[in-house]
VOPAGU-2260 file (C-alpha; in pm, 1 decimal, decimal comma):
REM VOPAGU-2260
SITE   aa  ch    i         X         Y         Z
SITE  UNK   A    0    6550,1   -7664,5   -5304,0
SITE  UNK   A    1    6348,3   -7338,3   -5363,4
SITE  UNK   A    2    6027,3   -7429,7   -5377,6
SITE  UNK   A    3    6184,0   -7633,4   -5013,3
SITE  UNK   A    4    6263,5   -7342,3   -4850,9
SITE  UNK   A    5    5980,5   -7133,2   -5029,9
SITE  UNK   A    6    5774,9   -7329,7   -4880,9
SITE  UNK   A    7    5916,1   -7371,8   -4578,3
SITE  UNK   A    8    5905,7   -6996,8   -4514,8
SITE  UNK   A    9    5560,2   -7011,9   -4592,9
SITE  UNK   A   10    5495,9   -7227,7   -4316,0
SITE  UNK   A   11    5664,6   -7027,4   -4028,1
SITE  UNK   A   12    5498,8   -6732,6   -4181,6
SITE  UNK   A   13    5122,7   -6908,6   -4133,5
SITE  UNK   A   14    5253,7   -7019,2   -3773,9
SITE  UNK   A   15    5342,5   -6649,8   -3682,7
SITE  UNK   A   16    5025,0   -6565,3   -3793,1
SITE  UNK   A   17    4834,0   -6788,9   -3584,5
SITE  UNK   A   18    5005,5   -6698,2   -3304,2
SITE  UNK   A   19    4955,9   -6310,6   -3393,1
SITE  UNK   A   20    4586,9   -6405,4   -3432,1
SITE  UNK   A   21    4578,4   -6635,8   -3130,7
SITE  UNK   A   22    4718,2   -6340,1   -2904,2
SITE  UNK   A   23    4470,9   -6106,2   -3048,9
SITE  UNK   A   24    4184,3   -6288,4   -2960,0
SITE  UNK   A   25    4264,2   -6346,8   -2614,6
SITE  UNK   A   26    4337,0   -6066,2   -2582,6
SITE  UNK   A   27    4050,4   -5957,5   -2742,2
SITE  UNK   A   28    3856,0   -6173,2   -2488,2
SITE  UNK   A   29    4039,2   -6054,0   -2164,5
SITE  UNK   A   30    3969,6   -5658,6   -2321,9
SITE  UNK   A   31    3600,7   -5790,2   -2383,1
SITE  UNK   A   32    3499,6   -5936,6   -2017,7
SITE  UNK   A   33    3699,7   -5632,0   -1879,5
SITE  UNK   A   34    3466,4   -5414,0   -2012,9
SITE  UNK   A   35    3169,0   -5616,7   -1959,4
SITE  UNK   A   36    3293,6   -5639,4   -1570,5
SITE  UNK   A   37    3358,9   -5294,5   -1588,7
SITE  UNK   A   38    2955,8   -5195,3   -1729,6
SITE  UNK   A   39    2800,1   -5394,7   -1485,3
SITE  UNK   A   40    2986,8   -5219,1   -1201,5
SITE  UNK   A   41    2902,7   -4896,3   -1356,1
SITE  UNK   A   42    2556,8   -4972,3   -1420,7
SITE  UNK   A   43    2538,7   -5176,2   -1069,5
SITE  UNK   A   44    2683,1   -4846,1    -889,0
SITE  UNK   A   45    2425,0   -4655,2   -1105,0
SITE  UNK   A   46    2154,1   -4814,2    -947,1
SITE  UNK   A   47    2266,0   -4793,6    -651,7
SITE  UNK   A   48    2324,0   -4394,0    -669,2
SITE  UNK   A   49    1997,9   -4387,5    -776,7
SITE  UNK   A   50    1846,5   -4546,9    -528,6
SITE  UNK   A   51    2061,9   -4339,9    -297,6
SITE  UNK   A   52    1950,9   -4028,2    -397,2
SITE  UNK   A   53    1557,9   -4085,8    -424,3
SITE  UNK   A   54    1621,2   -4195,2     -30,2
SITE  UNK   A   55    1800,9   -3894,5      37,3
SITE  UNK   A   56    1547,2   -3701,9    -130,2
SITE  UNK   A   57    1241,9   -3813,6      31,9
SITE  UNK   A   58    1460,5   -3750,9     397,1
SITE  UNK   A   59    1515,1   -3376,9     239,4
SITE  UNK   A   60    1149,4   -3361,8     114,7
SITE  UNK   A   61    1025,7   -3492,6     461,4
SITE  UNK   A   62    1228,8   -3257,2     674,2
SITE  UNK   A   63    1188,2   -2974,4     468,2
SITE  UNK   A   64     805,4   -3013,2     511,0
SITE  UNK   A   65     830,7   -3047,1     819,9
SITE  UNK   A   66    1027,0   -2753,0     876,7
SITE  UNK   A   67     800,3   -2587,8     644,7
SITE  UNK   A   68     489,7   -2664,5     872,6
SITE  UNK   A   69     663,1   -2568,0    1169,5
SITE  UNK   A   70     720,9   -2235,7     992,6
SITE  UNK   A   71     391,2   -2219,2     882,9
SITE  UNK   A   72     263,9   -2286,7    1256,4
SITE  UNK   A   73     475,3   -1994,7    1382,0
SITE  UNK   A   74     388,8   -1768,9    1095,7
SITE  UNK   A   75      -2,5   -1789,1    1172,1
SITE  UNK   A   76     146,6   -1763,3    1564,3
SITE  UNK   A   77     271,8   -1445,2    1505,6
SITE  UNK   A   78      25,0   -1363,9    1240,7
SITE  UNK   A   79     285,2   -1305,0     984,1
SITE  UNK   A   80     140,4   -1329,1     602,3
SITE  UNK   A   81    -230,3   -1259,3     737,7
SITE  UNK   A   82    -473,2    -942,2     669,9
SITE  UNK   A   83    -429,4    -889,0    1066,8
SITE  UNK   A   84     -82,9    -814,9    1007,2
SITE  UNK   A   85     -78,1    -537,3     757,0
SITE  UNK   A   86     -18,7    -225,9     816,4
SITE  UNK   A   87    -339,3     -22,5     797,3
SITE  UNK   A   88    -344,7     325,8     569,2
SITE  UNK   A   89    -445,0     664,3     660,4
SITE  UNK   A   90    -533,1     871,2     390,6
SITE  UNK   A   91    -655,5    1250,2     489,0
SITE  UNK   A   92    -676,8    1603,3     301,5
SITE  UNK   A   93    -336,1    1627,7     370,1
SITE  UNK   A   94      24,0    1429,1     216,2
SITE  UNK   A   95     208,1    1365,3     542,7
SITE  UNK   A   96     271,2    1047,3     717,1
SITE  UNK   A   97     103,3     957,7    1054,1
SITE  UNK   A   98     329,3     887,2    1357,7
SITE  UNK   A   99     321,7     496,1    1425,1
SITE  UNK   A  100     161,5     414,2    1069,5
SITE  UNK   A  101     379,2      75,2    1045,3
SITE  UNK   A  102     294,1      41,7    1388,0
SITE  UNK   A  103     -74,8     -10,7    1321,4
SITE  UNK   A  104    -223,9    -314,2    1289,1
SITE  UNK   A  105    -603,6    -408,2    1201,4
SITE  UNK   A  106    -736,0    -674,0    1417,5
SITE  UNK   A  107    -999,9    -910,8    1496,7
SITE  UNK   A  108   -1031,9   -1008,5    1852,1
SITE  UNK   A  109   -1144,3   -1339,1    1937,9
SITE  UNK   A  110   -1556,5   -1349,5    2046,2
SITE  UNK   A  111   -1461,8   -1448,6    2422,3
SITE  UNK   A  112   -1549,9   -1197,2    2635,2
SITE  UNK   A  113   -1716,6   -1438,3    2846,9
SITE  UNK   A  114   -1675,4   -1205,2    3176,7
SITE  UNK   A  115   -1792,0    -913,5    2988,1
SITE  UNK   A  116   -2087,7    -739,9    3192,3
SITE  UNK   A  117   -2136,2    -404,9    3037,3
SITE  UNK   A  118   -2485,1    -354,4    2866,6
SITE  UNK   A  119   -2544,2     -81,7    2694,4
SITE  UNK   A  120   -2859,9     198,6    2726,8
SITE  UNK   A  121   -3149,9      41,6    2521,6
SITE  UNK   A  122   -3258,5     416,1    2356,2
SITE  UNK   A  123   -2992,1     574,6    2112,1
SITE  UNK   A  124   -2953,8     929,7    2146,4
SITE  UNK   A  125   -2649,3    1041,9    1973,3
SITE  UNK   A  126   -2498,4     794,2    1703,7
SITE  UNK   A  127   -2172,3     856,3    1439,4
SITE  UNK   A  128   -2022,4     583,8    1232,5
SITE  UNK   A  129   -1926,3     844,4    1032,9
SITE  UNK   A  130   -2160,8     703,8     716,7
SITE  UNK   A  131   -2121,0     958,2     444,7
SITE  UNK   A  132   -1853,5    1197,7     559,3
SITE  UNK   A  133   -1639,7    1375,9     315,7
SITE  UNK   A  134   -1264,5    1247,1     361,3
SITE  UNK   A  135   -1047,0    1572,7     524,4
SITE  UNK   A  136   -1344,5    1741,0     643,4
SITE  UNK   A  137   -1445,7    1824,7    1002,8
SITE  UNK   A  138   -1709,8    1540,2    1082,8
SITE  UNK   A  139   -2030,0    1684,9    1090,5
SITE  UNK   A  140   -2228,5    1555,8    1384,2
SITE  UNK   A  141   -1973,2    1723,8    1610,4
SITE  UNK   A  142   -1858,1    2107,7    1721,3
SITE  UNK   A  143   -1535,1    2223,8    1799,3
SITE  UNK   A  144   -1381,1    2345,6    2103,0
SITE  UNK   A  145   -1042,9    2382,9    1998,7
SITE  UNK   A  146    -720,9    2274,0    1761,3
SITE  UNK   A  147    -759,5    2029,2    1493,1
SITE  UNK   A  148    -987,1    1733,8    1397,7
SITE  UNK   A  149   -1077,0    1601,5    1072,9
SITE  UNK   A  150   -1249,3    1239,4     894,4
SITE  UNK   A  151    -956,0    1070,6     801,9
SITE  UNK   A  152    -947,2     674,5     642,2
SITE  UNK   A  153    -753,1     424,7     906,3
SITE  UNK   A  154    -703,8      65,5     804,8
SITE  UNK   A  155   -1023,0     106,0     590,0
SITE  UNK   A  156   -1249,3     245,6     780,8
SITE  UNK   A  157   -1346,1     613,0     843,8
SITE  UNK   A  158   -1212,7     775,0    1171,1
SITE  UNK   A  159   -1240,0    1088,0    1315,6
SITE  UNK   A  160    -813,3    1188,1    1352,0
SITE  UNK   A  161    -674,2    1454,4    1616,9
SITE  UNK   A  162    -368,3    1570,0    1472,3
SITE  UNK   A  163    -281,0    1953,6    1694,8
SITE  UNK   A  164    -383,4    2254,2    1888,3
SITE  UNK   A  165    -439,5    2052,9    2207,1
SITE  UNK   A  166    -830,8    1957,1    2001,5
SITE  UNK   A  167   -1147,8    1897,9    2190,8
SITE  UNK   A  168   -1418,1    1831,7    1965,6
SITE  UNK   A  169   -1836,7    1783,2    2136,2
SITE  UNK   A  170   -2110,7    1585,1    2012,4
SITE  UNK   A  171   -2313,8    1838,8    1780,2
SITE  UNK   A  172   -2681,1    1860,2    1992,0
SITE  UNK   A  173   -2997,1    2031,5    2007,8
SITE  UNK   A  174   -2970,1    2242,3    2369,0
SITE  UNK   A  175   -2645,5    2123,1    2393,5
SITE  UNK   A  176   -2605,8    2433,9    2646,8
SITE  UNK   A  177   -2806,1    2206,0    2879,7
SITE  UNK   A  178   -2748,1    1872,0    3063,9
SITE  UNK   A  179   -2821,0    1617,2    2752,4
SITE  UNK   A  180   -2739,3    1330,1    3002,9
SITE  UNK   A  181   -3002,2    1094,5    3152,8
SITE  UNK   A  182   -2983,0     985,1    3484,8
SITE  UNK   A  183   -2870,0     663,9    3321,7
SITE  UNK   A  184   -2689,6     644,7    3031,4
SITE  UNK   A  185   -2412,0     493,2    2867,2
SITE  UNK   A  186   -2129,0     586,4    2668,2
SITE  UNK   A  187   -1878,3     344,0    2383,9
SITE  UNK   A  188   -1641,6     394,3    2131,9
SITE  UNK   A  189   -1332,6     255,5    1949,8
SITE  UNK   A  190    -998,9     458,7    2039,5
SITE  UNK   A  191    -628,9     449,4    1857,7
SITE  UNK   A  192    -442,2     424,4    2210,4
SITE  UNK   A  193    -127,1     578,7    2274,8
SITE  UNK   A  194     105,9     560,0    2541,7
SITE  UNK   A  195      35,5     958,7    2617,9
SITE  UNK   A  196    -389,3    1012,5    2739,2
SITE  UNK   A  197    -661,2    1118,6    2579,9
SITE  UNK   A  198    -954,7    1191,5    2805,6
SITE  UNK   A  199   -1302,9    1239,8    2818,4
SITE  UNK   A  200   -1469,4    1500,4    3049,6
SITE  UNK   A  201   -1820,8    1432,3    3177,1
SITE  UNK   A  202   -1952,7    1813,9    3071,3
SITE  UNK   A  203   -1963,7    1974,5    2718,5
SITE  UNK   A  204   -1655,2    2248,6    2747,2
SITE  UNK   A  205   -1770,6    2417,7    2485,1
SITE  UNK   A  206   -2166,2    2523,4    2561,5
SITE  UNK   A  207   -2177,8    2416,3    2959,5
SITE  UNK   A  208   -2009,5    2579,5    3286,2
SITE  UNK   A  209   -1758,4    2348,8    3432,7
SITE  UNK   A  210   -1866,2    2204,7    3717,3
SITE  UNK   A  211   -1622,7    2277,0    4041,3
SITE  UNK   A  212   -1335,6    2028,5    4035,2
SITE  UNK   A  213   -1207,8    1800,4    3755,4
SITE  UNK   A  214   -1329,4    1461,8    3906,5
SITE  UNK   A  215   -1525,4    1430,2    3606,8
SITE  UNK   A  216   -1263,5    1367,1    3347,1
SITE  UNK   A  217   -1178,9    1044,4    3235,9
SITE  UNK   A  218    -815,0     944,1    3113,6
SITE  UNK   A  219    -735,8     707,5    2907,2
SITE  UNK   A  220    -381,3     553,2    2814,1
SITE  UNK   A  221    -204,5     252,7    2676,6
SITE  UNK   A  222    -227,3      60,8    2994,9
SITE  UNK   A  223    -460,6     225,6    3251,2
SITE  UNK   A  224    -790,3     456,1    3355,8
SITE  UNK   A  225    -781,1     742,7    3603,5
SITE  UNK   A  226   -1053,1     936,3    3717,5
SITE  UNK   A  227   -1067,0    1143,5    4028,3
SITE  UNK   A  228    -870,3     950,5    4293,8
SITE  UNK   A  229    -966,1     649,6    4121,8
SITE  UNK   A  230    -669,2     493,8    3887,4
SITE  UNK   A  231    -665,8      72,7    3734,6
SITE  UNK   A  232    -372,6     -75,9    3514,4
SITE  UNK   A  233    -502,8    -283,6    3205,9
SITE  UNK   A  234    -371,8    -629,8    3198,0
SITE  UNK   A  235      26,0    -619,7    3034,1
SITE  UNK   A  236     -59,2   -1025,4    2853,8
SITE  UNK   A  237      50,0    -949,2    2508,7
SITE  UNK   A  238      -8,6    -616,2    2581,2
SITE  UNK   A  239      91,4    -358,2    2267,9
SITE  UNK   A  240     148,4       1,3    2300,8
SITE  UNK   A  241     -37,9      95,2    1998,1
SITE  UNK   A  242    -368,4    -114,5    1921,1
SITE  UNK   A  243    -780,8     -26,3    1894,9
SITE  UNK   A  244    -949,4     -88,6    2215,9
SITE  UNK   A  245   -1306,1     -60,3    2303,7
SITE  UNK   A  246   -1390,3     208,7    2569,8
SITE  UNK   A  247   -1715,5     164,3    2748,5
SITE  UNK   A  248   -1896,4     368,1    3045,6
SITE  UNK   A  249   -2191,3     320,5    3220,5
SITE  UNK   A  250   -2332,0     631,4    3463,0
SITE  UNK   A  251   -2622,9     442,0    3672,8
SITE  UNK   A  252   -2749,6     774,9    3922,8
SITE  UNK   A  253   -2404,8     814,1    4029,7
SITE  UNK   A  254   -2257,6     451,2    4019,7
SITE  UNK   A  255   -1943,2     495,6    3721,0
SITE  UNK   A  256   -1787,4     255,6    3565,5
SITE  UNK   A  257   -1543,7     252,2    3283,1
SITE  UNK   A  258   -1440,4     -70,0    3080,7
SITE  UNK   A  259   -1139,7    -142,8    2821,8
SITE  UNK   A  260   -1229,1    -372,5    2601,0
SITE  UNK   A  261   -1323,4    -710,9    2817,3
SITE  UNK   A  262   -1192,2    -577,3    3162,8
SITE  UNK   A  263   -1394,7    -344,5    3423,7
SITE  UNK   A  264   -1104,7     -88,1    3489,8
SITE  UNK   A  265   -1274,8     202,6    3691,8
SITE  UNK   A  266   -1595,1     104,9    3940,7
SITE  UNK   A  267   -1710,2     430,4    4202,7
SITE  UNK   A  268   -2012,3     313,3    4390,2
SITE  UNK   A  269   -2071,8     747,7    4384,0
SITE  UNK   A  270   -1949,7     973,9    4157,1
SITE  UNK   A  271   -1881,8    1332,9    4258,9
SITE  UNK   A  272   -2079,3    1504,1    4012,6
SITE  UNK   A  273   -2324,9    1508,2    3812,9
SITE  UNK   A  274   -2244,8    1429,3    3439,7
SITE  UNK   A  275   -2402,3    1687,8    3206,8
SITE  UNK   A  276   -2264,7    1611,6    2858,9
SITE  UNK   A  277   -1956,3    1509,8    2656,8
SITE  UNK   A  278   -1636,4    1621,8    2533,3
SITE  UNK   A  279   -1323,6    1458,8    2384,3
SITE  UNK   A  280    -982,9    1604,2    2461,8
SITE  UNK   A  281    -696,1    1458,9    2301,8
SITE  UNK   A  282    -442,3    1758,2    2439,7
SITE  UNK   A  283    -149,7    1527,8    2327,1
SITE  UNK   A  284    -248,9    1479,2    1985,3
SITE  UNK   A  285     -10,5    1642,0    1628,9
SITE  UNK   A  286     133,4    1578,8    1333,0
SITE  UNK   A  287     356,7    1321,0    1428,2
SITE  UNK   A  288     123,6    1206,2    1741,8
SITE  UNK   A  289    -175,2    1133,2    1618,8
SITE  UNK   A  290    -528,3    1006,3    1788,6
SITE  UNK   A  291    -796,2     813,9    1622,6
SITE  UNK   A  292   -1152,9     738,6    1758,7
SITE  UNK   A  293   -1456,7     560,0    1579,3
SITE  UNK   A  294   -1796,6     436,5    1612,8
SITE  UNK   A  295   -1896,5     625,9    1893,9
SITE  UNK   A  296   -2274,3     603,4    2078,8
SITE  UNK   A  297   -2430,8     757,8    2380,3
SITE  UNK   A  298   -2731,9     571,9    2483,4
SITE  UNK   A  299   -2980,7     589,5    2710,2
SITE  UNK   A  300   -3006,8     308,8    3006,8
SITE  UNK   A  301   -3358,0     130,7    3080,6
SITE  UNK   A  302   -3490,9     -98,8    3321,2
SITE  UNK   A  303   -3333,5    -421,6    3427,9
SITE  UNK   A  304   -3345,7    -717,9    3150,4
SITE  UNK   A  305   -3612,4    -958,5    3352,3
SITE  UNK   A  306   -3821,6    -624,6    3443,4
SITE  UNK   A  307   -3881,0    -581,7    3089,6
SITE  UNK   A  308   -3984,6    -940,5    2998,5
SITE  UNK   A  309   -4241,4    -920,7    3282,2
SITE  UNK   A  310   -4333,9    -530,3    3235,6
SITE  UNK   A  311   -4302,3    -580,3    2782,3
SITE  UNK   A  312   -4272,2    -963,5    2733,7
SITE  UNK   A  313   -3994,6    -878,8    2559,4
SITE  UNK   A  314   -3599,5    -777,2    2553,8
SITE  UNK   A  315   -3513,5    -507,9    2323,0
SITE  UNK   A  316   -3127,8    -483,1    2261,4
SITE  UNK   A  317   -2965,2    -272,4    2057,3
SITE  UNK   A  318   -2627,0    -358,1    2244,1
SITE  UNK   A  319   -2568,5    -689,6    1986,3
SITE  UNK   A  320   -2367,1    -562,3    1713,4
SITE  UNK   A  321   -2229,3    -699,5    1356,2
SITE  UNK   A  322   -1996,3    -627,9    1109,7
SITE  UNK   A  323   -2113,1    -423,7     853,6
SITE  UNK   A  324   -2352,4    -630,5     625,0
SITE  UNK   A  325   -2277,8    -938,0     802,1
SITE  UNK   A  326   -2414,1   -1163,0    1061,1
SITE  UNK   A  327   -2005,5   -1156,0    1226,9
SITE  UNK   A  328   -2066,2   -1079,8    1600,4
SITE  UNK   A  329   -1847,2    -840,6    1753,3
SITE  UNK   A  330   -1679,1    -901,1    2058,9
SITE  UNK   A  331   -1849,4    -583,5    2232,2
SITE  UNK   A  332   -2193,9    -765,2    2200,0
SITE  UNK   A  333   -2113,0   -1045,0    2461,2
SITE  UNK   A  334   -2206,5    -807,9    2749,3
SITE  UNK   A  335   -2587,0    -832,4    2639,9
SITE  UNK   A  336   -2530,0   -1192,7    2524,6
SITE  UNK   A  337   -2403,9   -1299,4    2896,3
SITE  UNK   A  338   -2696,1   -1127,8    3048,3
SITE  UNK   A  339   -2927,0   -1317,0    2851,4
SITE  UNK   A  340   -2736,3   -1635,4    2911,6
SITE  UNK   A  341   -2731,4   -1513,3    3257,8
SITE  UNK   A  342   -3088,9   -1457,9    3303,0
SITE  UNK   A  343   -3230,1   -1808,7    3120,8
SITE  UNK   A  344   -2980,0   -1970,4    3347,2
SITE  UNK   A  345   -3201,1   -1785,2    3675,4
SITE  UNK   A  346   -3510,8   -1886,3    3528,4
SITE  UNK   A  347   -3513,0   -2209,2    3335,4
SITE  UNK   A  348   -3887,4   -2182,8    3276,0
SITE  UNK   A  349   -3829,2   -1825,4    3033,9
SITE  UNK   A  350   -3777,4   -1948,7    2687,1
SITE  UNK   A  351   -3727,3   -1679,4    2389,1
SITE  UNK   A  352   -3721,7   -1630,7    1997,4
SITE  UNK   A  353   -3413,6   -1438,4    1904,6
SITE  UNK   A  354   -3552,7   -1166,7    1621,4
SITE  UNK   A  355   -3342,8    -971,3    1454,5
SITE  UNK   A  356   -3409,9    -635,4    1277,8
SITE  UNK   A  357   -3238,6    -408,2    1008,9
SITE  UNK   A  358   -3244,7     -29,2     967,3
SITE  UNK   A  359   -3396,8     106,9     574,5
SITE  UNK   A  360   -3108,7     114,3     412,3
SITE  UNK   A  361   -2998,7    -131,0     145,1
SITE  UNK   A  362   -3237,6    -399,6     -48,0
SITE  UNK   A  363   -3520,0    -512,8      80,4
SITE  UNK   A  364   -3467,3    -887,8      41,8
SITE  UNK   A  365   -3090,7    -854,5     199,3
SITE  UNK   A  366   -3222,4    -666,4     462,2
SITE  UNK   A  367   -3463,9    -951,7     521,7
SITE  UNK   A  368   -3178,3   -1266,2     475,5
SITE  UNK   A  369   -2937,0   -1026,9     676,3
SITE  UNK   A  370   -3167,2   -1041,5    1028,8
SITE  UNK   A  371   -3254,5   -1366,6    1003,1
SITE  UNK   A  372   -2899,7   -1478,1     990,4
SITE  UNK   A  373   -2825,3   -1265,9    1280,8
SITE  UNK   A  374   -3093,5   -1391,2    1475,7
SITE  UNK   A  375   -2972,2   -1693,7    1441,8
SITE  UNK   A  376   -2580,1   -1655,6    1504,4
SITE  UNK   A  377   -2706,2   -1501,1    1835,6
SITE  UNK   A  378   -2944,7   -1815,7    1904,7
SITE  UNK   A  379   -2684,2   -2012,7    1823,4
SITE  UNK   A  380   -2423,7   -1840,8    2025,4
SITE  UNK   A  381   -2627,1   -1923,4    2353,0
SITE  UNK   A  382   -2646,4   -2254,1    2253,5
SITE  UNK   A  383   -2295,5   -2301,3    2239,4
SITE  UNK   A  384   -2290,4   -2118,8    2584,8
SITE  UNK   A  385   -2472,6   -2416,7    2754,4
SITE  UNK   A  386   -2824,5   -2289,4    2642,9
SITE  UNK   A  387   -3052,7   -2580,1    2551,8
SITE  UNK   A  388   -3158,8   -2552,9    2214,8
SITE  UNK   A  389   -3544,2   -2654,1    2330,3
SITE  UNK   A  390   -3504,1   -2334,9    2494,3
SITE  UNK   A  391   -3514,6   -2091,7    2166,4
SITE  UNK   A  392   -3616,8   -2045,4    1825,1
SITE  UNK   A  393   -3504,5   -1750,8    1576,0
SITE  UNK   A  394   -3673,9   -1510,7    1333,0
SITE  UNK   A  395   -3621,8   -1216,2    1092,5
SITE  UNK   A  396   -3791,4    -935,0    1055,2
SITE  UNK   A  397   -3561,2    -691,5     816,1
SITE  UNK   A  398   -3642,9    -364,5     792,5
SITE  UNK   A  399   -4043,1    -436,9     838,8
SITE  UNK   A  400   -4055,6    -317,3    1175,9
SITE  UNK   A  401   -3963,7      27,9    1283,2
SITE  UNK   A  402   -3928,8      87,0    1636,8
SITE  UNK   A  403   -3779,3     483,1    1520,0
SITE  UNK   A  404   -3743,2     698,1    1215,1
SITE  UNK   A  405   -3513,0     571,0     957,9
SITE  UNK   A  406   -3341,7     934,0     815,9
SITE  UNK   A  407   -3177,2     989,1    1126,3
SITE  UNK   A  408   -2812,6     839,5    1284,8
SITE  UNK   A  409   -3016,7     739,5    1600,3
SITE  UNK   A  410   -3345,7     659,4    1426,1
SITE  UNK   A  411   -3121,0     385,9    1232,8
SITE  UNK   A  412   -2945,6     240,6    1503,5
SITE  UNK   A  413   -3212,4     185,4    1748,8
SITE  UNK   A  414   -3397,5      -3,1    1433,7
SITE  UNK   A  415   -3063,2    -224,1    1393,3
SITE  UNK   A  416   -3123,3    -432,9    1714,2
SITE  UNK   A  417   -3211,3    -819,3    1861,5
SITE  UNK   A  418   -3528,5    -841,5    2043,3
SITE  UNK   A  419   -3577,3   -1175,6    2260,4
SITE  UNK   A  420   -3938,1   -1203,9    2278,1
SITE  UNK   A  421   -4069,8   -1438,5    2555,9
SITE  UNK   A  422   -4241,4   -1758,6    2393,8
């Protein structure tokens, strides 16, 4: 009866096992697909994200490019980032701020003066790039009238700065006490504008008598030229109150005209008087309003361009001009450029070789690469103007030729020149 029910016992025991380890392993199943359902909807929704995100961020990476470009585009628009934009230093004997530093900007114009007729004199007679002055002194190749002048550096480049006593400075010359003016003769140089004039009087105010009247002076603001009666408004397109211009005039036995930069602002068929020398009056100018001018050249005028090539067989211009050391036209060269262009158009039967030449200084084998590429980036220029390339050849000379003495201002520049020699 024991061993019976011992055994018995034994049995139900067994059976509630199996059932313990029948539940188990179901449920052990169930638990087991659950969680493989469960990883292959995580690792399905993984995917998914995934692929989700590497679409979203090639959208992001495509719009953000393309709102970088746009940037970009507006930034070179406005000229943000660039060397054009900076504001240029001035650096003098003394520690004080100009007025309108942050306001000065260096700049490259565009080469398309296309309607650009002024051509300067073809003989040099007073020159000043201001090559070798002393930083804070009074430049040397002028005299003063009155107040206070002084070589200052601008953006980089030496300037001659008016900073008080209403200054007037004169070009420094030999019988400068008598009229140094041809009957022709022509007068350029770079000027700091400001919305107050400067002006420049056709007598020297320091060695000559004034002449009766003051329709000789010249003045020169922001936005327009006045002399005598006569008064023009430069153009207001993207027009900026403070900015380097190029001043040009041209005396032709009483015929005056003044230029800014590409436009003809002042034209008298007769001018009043007769121009005897030059000063420069910035009256405005002081500590905080300060005037800048640079590169400034009085030349003598000559005959007409096709004269020459019958009277010479030959053009000699020393109008074209280049950055320093380079074979960069600047825009102010387009006024000899467009009478050439002008005259080969006339007569399609003149053909020329462009030759360039170089002043002393420097090596002689740069001098020599340096005028042949400048004859040819003015050749080349009139080709691109519609000239045909049969038409013209180019050649350097460097420094070889001489036309003047090479230890003078003058001497140099009328050696620095393009001839277009009839072939």
């Amino acid at each position: 009866m024991y061993n019976h029910k011992t055994k018995a016992m034994k049995n139900i025991f067994y059976i509630i096992l199996l059932l313990f380890v029948t539940y188990g392993l179901a449920n052990a199943q169930i638990n087991l697909k659950d969680k493989i359902k469960s990883k292959t909807n995580q690792r399905a929704n993984r995917k998914v994200d995934q692929g989700i995100d590497k679409s979203l961020d090639e959208v992001e990476e495509g719009v953000g490019s393309l709102f970088k470009d746009k940037d970009k585009s507006e930034s070179e628009d406005k000229g943000e980032g660039t060397e054009e934009d900076e504001s240029s230093e001035v650096t003098s004997s003394d520690t004080e701020e100009p007025a309108g530093k942050s306001e000065a900007k260096k700049t490259t114009p565009e080469l398309s003066w296309s309607k650009y007729d002024f051509v300067p004199g073809d003989k040099i007679i007073f020159e000043d790039n201001l090559a070798g002055e002393e930083n804070g002194e009074f430049p040397s190749r002028w005299d003063l009238y009155r107040g206070n002048a002084e070589v200052a550096v601008f953006g980089g480049e030496k300037v001659i700065m008016f900073r008080g006593g209403q200054p007037v400075i004169v070009p420094y010359m030999e019988n400068s006490d008598k009229d140094y003016l041809p009957d022709i003769f022509t007068v350029e140089f770079d000027l700091y504008v400001e919305p107050n004039d400067m002006s420049v009087h056709l007598w020297d105010r320091k060695n000559q008598n004034a002449p009766s009247g003051y329709q000789e002076t010249l003045t020169i603001t922001d936005e327009r030229m006045k002399i005598a009666s006569i008064s023009s408004t430069y153009p207001s397109e993207n027009l900026e109150k403070r900015r380097w211009v190029h001043v040009a005039l041209a005396y032709t036995k009483g015929k005056f005209k003044a230029y800014m930069d590409d436009v003809r602002l002042i034209n008298i068929p007769h001018l009043d008087v007769n121009p005897t020398g030059i000063s420069i009056d910035c009256s405005w100018a002081s500590n905080e309003r300060r005037y800048y001018i640079k590169n400034i050249r009085i030349a003598e005028g000559g005959v007409k361009y096709y004269d020459r090539v019958l009277q010479d067989g030959k053009i000699i211009a020393s109008g074209i001009r280049f950055d320093v050391g380079k074979a960069t036209l600047k825009p102010e060269s387009m006024g000899v450029i467009n009478e050439i262009y002008d005259l080969m158009n006339e007569h399609p039967d003149l053909n020329f070789s462009v030759e360039g030449h170089t002043d002393s200084d420097g090596e002689t084998d740069s001098n020599q690469k340096l005028s042949e590429e400048r004859a040819k980036t003015v050749m080349n220029k009139l080709i691109d103007m519609g000239i045909s390339k049969e038409r013209l050849s180019s050649k350097g000379w460097g420094e070889s030729n001489p036309i003047d003495a090479n230890n003078t201002a003058e001497g140099k520049a009328n050696n620095r020149r393009v001839e277009f020699v009839k072939i």
